[in-house]
Each structure stands twice: as C-alpha cells, then as structure tokens.
N, C-alpha and C positions, 0 to 999 in steps of 0.2 A: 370696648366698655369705657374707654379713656376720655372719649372724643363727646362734648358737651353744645350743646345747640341751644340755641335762642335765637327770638325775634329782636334786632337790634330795634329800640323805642324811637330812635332817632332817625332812621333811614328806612325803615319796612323791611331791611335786608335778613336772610336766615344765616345767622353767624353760626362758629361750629371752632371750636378750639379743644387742645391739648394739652393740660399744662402739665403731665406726665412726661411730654417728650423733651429729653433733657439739653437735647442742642437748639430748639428752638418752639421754649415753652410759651410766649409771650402772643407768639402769632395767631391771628383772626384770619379762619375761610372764610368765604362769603358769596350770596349765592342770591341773585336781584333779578328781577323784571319790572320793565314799565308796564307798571298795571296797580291801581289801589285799589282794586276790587278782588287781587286775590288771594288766594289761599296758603299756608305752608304748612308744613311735615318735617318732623324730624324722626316718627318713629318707620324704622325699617319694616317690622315686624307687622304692623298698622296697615304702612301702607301695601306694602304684599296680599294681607290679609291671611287668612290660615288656609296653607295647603297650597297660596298664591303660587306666583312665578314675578318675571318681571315682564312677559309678554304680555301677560293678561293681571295686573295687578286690580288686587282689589278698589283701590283709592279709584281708578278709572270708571267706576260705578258710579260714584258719589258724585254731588252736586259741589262740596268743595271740601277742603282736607279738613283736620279736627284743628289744627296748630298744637300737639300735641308736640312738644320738645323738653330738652333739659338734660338733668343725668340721671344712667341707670339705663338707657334703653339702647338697645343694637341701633346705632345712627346709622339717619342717613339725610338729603338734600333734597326736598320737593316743594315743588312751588303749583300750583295750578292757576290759569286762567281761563276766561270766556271770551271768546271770539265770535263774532259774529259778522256775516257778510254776507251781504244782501246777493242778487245776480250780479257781475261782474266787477262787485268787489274786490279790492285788495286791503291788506295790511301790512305791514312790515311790523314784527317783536322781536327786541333786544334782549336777550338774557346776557346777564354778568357773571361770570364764576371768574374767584380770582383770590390774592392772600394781600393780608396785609402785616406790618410790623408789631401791629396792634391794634386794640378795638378803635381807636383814634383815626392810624391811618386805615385799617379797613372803611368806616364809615366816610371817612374824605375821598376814595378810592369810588365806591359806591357814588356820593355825591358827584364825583367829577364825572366820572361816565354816562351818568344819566341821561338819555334821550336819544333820539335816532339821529342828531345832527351830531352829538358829540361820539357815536359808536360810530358814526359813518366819517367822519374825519378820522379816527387813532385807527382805524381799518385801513384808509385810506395810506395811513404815514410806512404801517406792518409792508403793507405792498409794495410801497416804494424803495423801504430798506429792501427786502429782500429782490425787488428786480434791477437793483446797484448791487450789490452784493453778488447775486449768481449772475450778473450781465457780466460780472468784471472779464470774465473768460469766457469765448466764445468757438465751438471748435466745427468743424463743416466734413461730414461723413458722405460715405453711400447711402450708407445701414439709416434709415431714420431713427430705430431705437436705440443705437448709440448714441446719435445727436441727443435726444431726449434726456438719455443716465447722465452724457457729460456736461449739457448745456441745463444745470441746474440740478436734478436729481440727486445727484453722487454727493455735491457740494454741500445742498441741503440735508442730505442724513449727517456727514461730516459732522457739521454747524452746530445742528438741533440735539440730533439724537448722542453722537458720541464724545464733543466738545463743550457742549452745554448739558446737557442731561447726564452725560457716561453712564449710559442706558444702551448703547451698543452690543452689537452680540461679543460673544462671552466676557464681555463688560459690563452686569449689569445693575450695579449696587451702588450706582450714582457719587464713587470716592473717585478722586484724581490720580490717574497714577504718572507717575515719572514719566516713563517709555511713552506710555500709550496717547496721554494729549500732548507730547511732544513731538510723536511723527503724526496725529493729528492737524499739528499747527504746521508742519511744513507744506500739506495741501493745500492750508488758507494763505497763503504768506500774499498771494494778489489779490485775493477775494475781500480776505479781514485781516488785511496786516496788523492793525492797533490789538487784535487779538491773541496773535500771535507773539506781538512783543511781551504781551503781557504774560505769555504762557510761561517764554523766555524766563521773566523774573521773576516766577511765583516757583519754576521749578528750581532756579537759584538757592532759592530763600528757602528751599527744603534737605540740604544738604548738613552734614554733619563735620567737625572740624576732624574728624579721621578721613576724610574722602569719600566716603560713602553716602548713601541718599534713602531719602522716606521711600518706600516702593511705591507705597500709593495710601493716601489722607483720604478724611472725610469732612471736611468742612463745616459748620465754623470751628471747632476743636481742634483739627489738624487729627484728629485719633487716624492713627496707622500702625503700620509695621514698619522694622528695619531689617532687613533681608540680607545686605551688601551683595544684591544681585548682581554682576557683572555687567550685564548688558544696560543698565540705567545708564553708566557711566558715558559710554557711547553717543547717547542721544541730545545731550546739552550742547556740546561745542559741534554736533554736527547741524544741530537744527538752528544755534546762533550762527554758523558761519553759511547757513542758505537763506536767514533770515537777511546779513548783511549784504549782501551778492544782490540777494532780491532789490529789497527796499534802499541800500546805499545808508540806511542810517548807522551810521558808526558811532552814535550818539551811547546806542545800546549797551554798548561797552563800557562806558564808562557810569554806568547806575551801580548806586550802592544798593547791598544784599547783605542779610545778616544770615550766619548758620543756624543752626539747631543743636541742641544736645538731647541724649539718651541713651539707654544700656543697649549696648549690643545685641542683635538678633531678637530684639523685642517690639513686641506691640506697646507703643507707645504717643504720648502726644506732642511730642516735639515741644519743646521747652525753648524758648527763646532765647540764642545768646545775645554778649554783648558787643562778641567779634563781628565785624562787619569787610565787604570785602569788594570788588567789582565784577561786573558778571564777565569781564574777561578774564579774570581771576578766578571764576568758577569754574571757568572751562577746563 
C-alpha cells in the first residue's frame, strides 16, 4: 500500500517508489519499453481483473491498459504493446526494469538505455564480465556435469546469489554476515579478487574495540546484532592470510579500518568510532 506509481512526463517510463522505506526512501523503480504507442498499469487489481489470475489476466483482453496509477491501489508494473509481423517477420523489444537513486537518476538510467543498439552493447559488456570472471578457473573431469557446476555454475551462485544478494540458502534477508561473506570471499579470491579485498575491509570496519564483531548488518544503516559469537572471530585472519598467499598483495595489511561501538549482546547500528587501526591489526 506504500509503493506509489506514476507515468514519468519525461521519459514515458512507469516509475513506482517507497518513501515509507526508511533505508532507502528516495529510490525510483522504473519500468520502460521502446514503444510510444504503448500502454501502462499500475493497478494490480485492474489488471488481474475480478476473480483474474496471472495466467489469464484480464488486461490481456483489452486493446490497451487504462494508465490508471498513483496511491492507494495494490501496485503493480505493466506496460502493453503492439506487434505486428508480417510472414517472416522479425522484431526485437527491449524492456527496462531497473532502480534508480532518484527520480533524476531513474529518468537518465531510462534515457541512457534506450534502444536496441545501446541494450545490445551493456548485454554485450554483462557477458563479457562474467565470461572473465567464471573463465578465471578452469577445471577438466570425466563427469560432464561436474565440469558444468565448476566451470561456472558454483562460481556464479557464489557471485550473484550469496556474495551479492545474501539470498542464499539459509541466508536469505539480504544482511552481511561476518562468517558467511567471508568464507564466501575465499572462493572468489582468483575469480574477484578486488572483491574479496573488499570483503576483507568492510568486515574490519565492523568490529568493536572489545574484540568482538557485528554478527551480520544490513546495509546502508549497518542495523545488526552483537552476538560475540566465537566462530566470527576465526574467519578474518583466516580469510586475510588466503587472501595474501593468493594475490601476494601485502598491501592489504596495511589499510586503515575504524571500529564500531555498542551495547553488548544487542541489536544495534554500529556507531562509528574514532579509533582507527590496520587490518593487520584486526586480525
């Protein structure tokens, strides 16, 4: 009931925002096709129809949606177009789904991708990170479906699902935890090592000047818990000294890292000290 839609005047795109959600109220979804002929929806309920589904919604009846949006209504993202192709026609349609920082960069986000020459390039570039990324390691089985989980597969859930999203199983409330993207990051160390270092410092800079550590943040706030779970303690000097071995950067050692403060065994948001320390020093 939160989530607010509109036709942006600017771009034709169907924006859709939150300003209820208090870690990141400001953001614009946004939701585009090359097409000025068509249609948009934002009411759920509309486009379902009564008694709908999503298999068979009602909107797919109709010759084009109402543009009924705004607040108050069960949201949702629709857009309809017309195609038409003659015998051995083709087409190619781009849709957009994507966030922005604001209605600003939503709308330049939109603009910039506009077209089949600029969706076919940033597709282009996706492919290429990721076939440098999962090429980095390469390993040669009997078993084919081995080759397949480790030449890519495994890597990519890693990456995506539990290192970037921490949407992995029994991980799935998208906070960082200490332990868990830290023996993440030991998988990546040839694949994304700049990832890895990074993991290194962010889980540094979550520590408290008693020795203990955030169990696991939520981002941008830091909102967590303090636990003083034992086994956190374990995964920093283990996973910096396979990060060094790996990559040889001993550079890593020497980055500055600030602690945190907070009460004992509470959910808390990590308050920023002023002490500062080196993440050899953390270890």
């Amino acid at each position: 009931m939160h989530v607010v839609t509109e036709s942006d005047a600017a771009s034709g795109a169907l924006f859709a925002r939150n300003a209820y959600n208090t870690e990141f109220p400001g953001r614009v979804a946004f939701f585009d096709v090359d097409d000025p002929g068509r249609s948009v929806g934002g009411d759920r309920a509309e486009f379902l129809g009564r008694n709908g589904s999503p298999r068979a919604p009602a909107a797919m009846g109709r010759t084009h949606l109402s543009g009924r949006v705004g607040a108050g209504l069960d949201p949702c993202a629709a857009l309809q177009m017309t195609v038409e192709l003659a015998d051995g026609d083709d087409r190619e349609v781009v849709f957009r789904l994507g966030l922005g920082r604001d209605v600003t960069d939503a709308t330049g986000l939109v603009q910039r991708f506009r077209g089949n020459v600029a969706a076919a390039d940033v597709l282009a570039k996706v492919r290429g990170h990721w076939q440098r990324t999962l090429g980095s390691v390469q390993v040669t089985t009997p078993d084919p479906a081995v080759n397949v989980l480790a030449n890519g597969w495994l890597m990519y859930q890693t990456i995506a699902c539990r290192f970037w999203a921490r949407s992995g199983y029994y991980q799935s409330g998208g906070a960082f935890g200490f332990r868990d993207q830290l023996q993440d990051s030991m998988a990546m160390l040839h694949a994304a090592p700049d990832s890895a270092r990074r993991q290194l410092l962010l889980c540094a800079a979550h520590q408290f000047p008693e020795g203990d550590v955030q169990h696991w943040w939520h981002p941008p706030q830091d909102r967590g818990v303090r636990t003083a779970c034992s086994d956190d303690y374990l995964w920093l000097p283990l996973a910096t000294a396979r990060y060094v071995l790996a990559t040889a950067d001993t550079g890593v050692l020497d980055e500055m890292v600030g602690y945190i403060e907070g009460r004992p065994h509470h959910s808390c948001a990590g308050l920023r000290s002023q002490n500062r320390l080196t993440e050899y020093e953390s270890c």
